[in-house]
C-alpha positions as CSV (number, residue, x, y, z in Angstrom):
1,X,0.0,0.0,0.0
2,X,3.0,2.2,0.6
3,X,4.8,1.9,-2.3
4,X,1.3,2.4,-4.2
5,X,0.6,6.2,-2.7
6,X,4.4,6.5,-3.2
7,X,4.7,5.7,-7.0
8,X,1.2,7.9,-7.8
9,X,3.3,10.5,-5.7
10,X,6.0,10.1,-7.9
11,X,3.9,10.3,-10.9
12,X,2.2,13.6,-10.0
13,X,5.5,15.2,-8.9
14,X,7.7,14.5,-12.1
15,X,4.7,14.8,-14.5
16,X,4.9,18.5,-14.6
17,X,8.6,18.5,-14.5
18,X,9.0,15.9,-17.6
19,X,6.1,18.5,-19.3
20,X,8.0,21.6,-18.8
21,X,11.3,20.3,-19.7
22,X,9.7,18.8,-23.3
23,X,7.4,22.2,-23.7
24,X,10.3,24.3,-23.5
25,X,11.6,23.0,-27.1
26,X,8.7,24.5,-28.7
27,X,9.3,27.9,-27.1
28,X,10.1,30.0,-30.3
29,X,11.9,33.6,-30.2
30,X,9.9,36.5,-30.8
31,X,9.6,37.8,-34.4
32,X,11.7,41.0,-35.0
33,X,8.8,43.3,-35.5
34,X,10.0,46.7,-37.3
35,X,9.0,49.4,-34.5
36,X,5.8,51.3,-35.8
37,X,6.6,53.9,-33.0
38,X,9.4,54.0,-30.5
39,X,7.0,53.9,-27.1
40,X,7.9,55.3,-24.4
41,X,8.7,53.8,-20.5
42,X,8.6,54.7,-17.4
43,X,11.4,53.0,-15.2
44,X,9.8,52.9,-11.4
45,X,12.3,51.3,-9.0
46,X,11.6,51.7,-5.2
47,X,14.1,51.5,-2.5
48,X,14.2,50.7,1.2
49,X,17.7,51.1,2.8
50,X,19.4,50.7,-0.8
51,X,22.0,53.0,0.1
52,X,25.1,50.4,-1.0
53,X,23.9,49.6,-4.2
54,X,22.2,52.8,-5.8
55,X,25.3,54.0,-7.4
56,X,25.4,50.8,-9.6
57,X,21.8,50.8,-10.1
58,X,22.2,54.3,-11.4
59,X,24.6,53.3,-13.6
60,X,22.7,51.0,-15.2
61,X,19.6,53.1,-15.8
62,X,22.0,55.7,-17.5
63,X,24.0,53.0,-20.1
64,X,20.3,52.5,-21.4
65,X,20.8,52.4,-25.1
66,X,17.0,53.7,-26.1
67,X,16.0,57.7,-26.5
68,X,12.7,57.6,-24.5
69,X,12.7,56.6,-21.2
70,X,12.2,58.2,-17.6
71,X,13.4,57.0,-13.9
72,X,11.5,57.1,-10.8
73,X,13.0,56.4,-7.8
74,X,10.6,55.9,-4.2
75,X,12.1,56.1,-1.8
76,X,9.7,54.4,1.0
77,X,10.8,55.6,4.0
78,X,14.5,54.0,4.2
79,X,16.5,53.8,7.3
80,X,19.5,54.4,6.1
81,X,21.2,57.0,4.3
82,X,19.3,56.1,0.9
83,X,18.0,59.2,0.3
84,X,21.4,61.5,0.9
85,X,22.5,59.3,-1.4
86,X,20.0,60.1,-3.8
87,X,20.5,63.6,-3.3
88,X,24.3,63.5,-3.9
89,X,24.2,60.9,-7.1
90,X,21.3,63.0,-8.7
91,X,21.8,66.7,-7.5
92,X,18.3,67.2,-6.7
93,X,15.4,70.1,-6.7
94,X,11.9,70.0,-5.9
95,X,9.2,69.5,-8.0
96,X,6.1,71.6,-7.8
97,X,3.4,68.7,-9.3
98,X,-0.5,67.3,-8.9
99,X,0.1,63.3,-8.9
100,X,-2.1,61.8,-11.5
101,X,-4.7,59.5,-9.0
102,X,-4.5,55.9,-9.5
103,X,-7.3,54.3,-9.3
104,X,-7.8,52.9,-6.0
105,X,-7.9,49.3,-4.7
106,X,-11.4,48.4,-3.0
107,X,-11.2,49.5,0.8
108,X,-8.6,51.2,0.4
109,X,-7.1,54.6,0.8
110,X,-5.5,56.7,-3.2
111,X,-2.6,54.6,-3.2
112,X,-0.9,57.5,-5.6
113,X,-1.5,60.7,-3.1
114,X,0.3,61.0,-0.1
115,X,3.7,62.0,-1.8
116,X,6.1,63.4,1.3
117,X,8.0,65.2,-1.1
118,X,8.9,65.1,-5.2
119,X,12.2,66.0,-6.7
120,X,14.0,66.2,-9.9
121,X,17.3,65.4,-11.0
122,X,19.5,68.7,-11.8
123,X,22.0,66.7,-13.2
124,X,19.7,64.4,-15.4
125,X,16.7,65.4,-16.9
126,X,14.8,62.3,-17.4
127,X,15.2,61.1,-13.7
128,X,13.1,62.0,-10.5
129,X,12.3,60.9,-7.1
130,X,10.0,60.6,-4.5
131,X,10.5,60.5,-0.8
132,X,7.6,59.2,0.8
133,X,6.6,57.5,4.6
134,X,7.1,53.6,4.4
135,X,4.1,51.9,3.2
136,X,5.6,49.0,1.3
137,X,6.4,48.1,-2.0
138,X,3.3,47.8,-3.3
139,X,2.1,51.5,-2.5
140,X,5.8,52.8,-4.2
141,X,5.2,50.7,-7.1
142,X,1.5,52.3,-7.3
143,X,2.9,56.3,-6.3
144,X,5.5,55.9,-9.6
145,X,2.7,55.0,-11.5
146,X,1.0,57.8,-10.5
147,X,3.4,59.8,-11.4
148,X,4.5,58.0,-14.7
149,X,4.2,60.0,-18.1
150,X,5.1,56.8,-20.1
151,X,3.0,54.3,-21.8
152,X,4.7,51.1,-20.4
153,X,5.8,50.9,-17.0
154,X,9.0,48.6,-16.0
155,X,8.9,48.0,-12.5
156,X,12.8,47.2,-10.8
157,X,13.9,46.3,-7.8
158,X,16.8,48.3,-5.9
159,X,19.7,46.4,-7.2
160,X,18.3,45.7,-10.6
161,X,20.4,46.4,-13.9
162,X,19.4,46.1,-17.2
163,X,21.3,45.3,-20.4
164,X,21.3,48.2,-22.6
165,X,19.4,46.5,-25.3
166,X,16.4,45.7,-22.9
167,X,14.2,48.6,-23.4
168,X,14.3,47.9,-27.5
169,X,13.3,44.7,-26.9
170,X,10.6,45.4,-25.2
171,X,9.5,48.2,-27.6
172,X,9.5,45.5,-30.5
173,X,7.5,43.1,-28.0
174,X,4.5,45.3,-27.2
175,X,4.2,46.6,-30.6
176,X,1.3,44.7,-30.8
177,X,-1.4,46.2,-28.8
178,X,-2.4,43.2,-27.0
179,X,0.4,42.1,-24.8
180,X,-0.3,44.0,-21.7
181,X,3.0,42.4,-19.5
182,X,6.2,41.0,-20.5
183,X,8.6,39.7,-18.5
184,X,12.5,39.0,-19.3
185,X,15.3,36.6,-17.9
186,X,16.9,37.5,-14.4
187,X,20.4,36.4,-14.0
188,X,22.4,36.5,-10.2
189,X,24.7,39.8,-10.4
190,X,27.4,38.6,-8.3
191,X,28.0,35.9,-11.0
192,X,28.2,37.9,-14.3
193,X,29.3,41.1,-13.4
194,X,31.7,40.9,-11.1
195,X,35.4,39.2,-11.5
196,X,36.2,36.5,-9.9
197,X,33.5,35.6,-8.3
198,X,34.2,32.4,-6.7
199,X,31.7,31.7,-3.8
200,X,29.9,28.0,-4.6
201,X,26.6,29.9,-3.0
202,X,26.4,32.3,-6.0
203,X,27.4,29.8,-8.8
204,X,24.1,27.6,-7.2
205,X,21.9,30.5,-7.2
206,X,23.2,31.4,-11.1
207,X,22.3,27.6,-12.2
208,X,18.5,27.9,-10.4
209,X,18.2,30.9,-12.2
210,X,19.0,29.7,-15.6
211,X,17.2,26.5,-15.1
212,X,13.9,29.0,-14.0
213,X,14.1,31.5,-17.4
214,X,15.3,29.0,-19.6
215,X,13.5,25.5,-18.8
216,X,10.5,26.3,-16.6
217,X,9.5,30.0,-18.0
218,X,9.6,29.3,-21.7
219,X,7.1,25.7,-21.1
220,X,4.8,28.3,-19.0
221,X,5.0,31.0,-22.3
222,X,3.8,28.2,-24.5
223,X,1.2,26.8,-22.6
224,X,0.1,30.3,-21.7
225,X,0.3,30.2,-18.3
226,X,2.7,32.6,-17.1
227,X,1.9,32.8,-13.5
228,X,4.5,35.6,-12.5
229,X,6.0,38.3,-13.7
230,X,9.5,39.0,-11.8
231,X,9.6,42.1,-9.4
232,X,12.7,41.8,-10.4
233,X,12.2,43.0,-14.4
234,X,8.6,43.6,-15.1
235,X,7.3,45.2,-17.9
236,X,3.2,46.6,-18.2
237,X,1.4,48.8,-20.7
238,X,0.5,51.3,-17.6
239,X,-3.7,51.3,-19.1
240,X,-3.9,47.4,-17.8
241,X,-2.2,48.3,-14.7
242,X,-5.2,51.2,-14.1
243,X,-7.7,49.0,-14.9
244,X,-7.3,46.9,-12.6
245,X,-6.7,49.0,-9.8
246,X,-2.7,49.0,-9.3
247,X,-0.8,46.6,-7.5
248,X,-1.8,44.7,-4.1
249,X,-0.3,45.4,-1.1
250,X,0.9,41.6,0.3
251,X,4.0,39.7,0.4
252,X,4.0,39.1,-3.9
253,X,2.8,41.6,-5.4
254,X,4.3,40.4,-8.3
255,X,2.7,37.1,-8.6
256,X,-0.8,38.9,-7.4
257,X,-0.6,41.3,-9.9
258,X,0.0,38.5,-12.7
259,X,-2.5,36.6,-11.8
260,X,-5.3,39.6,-11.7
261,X,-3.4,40.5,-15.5
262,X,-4.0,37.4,-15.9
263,X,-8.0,37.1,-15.6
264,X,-8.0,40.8,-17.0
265,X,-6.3,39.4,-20.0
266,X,-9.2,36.7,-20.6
267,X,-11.7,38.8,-20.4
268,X,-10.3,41.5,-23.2
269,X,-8.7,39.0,-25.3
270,X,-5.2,40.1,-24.2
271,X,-1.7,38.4,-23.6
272,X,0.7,37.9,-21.2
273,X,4.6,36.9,-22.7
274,X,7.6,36.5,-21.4
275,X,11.3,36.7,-23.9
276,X,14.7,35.4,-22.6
277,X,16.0,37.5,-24.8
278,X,15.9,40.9,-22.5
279,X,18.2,40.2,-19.8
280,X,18.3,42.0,-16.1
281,X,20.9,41.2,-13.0
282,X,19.8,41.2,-9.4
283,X,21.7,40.7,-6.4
284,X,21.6,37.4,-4.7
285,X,22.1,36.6,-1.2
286,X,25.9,36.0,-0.5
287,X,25.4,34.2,2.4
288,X,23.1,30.5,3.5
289,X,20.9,32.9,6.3
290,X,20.3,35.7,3.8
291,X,19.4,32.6,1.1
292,X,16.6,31.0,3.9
293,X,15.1,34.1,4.2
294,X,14.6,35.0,0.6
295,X,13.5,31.7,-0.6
296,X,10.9,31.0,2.3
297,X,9.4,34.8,1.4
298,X,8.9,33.3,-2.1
299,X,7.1,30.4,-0.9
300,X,4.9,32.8,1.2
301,X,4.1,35.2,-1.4
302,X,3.2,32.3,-3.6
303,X,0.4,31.4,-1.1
304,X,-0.5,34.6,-0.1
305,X,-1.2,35.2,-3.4
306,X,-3.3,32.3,-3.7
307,X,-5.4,32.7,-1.6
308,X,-6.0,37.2,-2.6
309,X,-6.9,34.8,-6.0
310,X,-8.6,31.6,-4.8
311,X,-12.1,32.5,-6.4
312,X,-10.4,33.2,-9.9
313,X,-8.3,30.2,-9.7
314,X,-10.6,27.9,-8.2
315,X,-13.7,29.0,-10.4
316,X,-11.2,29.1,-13.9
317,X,-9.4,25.5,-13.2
318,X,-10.3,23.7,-16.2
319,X,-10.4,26.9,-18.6
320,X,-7.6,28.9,-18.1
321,X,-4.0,27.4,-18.6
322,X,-2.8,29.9,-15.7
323,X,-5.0,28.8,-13.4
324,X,-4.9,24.9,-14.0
325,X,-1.1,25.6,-13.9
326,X,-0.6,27.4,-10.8
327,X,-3.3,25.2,-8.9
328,X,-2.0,21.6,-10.5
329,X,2.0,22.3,-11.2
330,X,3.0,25.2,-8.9
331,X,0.3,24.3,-5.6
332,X,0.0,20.3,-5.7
333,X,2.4,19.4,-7.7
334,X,5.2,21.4,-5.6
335,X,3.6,19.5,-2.6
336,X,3.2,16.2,-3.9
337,X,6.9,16.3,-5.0
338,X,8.2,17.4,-1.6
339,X,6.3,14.5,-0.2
340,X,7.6,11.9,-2.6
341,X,11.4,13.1,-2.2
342,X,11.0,12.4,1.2
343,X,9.2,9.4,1.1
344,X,11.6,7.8,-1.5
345,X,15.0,9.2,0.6
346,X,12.9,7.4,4.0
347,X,12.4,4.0,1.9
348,X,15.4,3.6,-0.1
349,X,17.5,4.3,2.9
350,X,15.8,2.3,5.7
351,X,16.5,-0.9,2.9
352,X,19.5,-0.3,1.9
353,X,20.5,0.0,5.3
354,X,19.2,-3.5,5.9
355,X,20.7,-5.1,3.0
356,X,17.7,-4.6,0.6
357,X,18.3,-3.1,-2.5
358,X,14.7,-2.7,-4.4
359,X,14.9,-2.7,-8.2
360,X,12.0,-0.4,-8.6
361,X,13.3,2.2,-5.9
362,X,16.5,2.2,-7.5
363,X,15.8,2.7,-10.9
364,X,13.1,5.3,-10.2
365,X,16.0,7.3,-8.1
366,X,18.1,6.6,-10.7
367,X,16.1,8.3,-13.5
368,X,15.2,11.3,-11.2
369,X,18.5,12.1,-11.0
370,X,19.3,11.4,-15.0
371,X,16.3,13.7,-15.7
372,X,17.5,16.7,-13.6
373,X,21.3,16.2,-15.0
374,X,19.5,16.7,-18.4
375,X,17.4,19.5,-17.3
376,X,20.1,21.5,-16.2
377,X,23.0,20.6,-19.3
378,X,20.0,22.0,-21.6
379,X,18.9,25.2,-19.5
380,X,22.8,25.8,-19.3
381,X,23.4,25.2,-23.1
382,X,19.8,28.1,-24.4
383,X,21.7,30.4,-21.7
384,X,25.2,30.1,-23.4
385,X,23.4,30.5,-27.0
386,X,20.7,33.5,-26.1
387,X,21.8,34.6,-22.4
388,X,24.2,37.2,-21.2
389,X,27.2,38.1,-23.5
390,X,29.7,37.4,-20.7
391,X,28.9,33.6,-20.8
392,X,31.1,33.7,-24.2
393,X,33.6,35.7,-22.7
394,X,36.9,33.7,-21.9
395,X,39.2,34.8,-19.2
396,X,42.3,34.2,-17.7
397,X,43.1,33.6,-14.6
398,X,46.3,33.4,-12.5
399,X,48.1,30.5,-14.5
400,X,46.8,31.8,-17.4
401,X,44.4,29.1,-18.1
402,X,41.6,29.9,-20.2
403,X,38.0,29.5,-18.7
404,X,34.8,30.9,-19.4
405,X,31.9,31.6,-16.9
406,X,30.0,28.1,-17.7
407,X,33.0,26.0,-15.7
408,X,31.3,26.8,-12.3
409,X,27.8,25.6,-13.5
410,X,28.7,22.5,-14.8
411,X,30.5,21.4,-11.6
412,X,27.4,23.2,-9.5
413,X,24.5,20.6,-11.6
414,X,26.0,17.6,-9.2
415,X,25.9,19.9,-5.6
416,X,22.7,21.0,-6.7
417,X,21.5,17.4,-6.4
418,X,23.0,17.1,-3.4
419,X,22.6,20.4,-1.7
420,X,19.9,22.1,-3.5
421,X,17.1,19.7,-3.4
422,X,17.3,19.4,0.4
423,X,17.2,22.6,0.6
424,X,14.5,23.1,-1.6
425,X,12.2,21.5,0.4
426,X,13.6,23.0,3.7
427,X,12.2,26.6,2.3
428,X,9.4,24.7,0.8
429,X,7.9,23.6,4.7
430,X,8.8,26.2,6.5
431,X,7.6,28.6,4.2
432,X,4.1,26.9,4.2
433,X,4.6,26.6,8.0
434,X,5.3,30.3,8.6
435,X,2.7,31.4,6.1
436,X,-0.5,29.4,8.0
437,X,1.4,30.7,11.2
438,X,0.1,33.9,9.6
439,X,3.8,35.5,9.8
440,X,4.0,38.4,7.8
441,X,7.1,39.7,7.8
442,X,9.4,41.2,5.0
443,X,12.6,39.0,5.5
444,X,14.9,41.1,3.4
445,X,18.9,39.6,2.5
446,X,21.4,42.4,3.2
447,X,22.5,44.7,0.7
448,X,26.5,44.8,-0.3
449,X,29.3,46.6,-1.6
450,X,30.3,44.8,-3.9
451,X,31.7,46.4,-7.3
452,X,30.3,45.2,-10.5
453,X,32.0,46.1,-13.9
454,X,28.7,47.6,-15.9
């Protein structure tokens, strides 16, 4: 009876994972539309206590290569020096203006007024900033909108940098009128933009990445059911974003605000894509602690927004791919999988450990461990043929061997086996744990000093 619930366990757990893996073949690059119109965006990136790393992220918002943009920084109520910093990087002034109103959530309060104070950049003309009282990211996200002039809103994080040829990507993407969000492929900072980078932690994070926006992402583009669009690199023609009443406040108001794009998008015949073709770096924890507290936030998020979007879900199961996905693959599946890991690890041990080596056990373990190996060769080998340009680059180092940035990865699929997947599941439970324990924190990793070459 055991090994019955086990192998339909199994089943349900690497059904999703097998479908992804073969879905992501048919994932086809977008066509290279001529630009009708060169459309404008508006950059909003909010900050809390992003002091260390705002002189990089301003250097990456400046090394755009496109002519119409603008940057909004929010500053929501930082604790550190943030906004000096701001001050000394931009050479601000104040700004005299009536916010635009965003249309306001049910029960709640104009999440555009309320502006502290708005500047301008003297130095730069296209960048601006507001200082306002912390009310979390999704009320920053919601004042820069208000405050937006552009037609497509990209929303950053702190410590996010683009590649210069991100913007005109995404101007050839939503040249048709009815994508209303786009999303691109987020790679670990630490890993390809700084040198010499050796820390096993980072190279991990890099390969989950890769394996996310290469493997996973593309299978959900085809089957059209993008459930999330990074926080990290989001892109959204601002009129959606209006209609349906701003961002959430909650701990992901990334994947909340997909998923209501999501059941906007099926009632107006619109789309959501994602391209790994426009490419943004974020920071990633440097340390195991900072690591825990990221990745159980994620699994919070994911249920918190859930259950903001149980009705919708629920109600749209069997008729909308983003729903079925996120409910089957992402909810059960996710469970079912940490279930049969640990089932399989309890059985196979407890036998071998008495002499007893099952066939079927074995062989089941075996192919699990063939199929991830496989996974992760093939995310790695898309990322070296459409991801960042410093994956081709070969370097030197002190005995003047050659060695490019792919070295790390290949030795990091067999620790991720090891390492990751425990780990995996770690985040997976406690997350769950902390999230019906109704724990509502903002675990935030720390920010560094690290100096990336841009």
């Amino acid at each position: 009876m055991i090994i019955a619930i086990v192998t339909v366990f199994t089943f349900l757990s690497t059904f999703f994972a097998i479908l992804h893996f073969i879905c992501s073949f048919y994932y086809r690059k977008e066509p290279e539309r001529a630009p009708r119109k060169t459309l404008g965006f508006s950059l909003i990136i909010p900050c809390f206590n992003e002091a260390l790393i705002l002189k990089n992220t301003l250097s990456g918002v400046l090394r755009l290569d496109y002519e119409d943009y603008e940057v909004i920084f929010i500053n929501d109520g930082s604790k550190d020096n943030t906004m000096s910093t701001l001050f000394e990087l931009l050479e601000l002034e104040p700004l005299e203006i009536e916010p635009f109103p965003l249309q306001c959530m049910p029960n709640e309060t104009d999440l555009g007024a309320g502006f502290s104070e708005v500047y301008y950049s003297a130095k730069y003309a296209n960048i601006f900033v507001v200082d306002k009282v912390n009310s979390g990211k999704a009320a920053s996200l919601n004042a820069g909108v208000s405050l937006s002039s552009k037609e497509i809103i990209v929303t950053l994080d702190g410590d996010s940098v683009l590649e210069k040829n991100a913007l005109r990507i995404m101007n050839r993407i939503f040249q048709d009128d009815n994508i209303i969000a786009s999303g691109g492929a987020i790679h670990a900072m630490q890993y390809f933009l700084m040198d010499n980078c050796k820390s096993p932690l980072i190279a991990l994070q890099a390969l989950d990445y890769i394996k996310g926006f290469y493997v996973y992402k593309p299978s959900l583009t085809v089957n059209n059911a993008l459930n999330i669009i990074s926080g990290a690199f989001g892109v959204f023609r601002k009129s959606a974003l209006i209609a349906v009443g701003g961002f959430r406040h909650g701990l992901g108001e990334d994947i909340d605000i997909t998923i209501r794009l999501s059941e906007y998008a099926q009632l107006h015949k619109k789309v959501i894509s994602y391209t790994m073709n426009a490419i943004c770096y974020t920071e990633c924890p440097q340390n195991w602690k900072d690591l825990g507290r990221q990745r159980v936030r994620w699994q919070m998020a994911f249920w918190d927004a859930s259950k903001h979007n149980r009705q919708f879900l629920v109600s749209n199961f069997w008729h909308t791919s983003v729903c079925f996905f996120m409910l089957a693959d992402a909810t059960l599946s996710g469970t079912f999988a940490v279930m049969t890991f640990l089932a399989n690890y309890l059985l196979l041990s407890i036998r071998v450990f008495c002499g007893i080596f099952p066939p079927l056990l074995l062989v089941s373990s075996g192919l699990a461990v063939l199929f991830n190996i496989a996974n992760s060769l093939v995310a790695i080998y898309r990322a070296i043929r459409r991801g960042p340009d410093s994956f081709r680059t070969v370097n030197n180092n002190a005995r003047g061997n050659k060695r490019t940035k792919t070295s790390p990865l290949y030795f990091g699929v067999c620790i991720d086996l090891i390492v990751f997947s425990f780990l995996r599941i770690a985040f997976f439970i406690k997350g769950t744990v902390s999230y019906l324990m109704k724990k509502t924190s903002w675990d935030k990793p720390s920010r560094t000093n690290n100096t990336y070459t841009l």
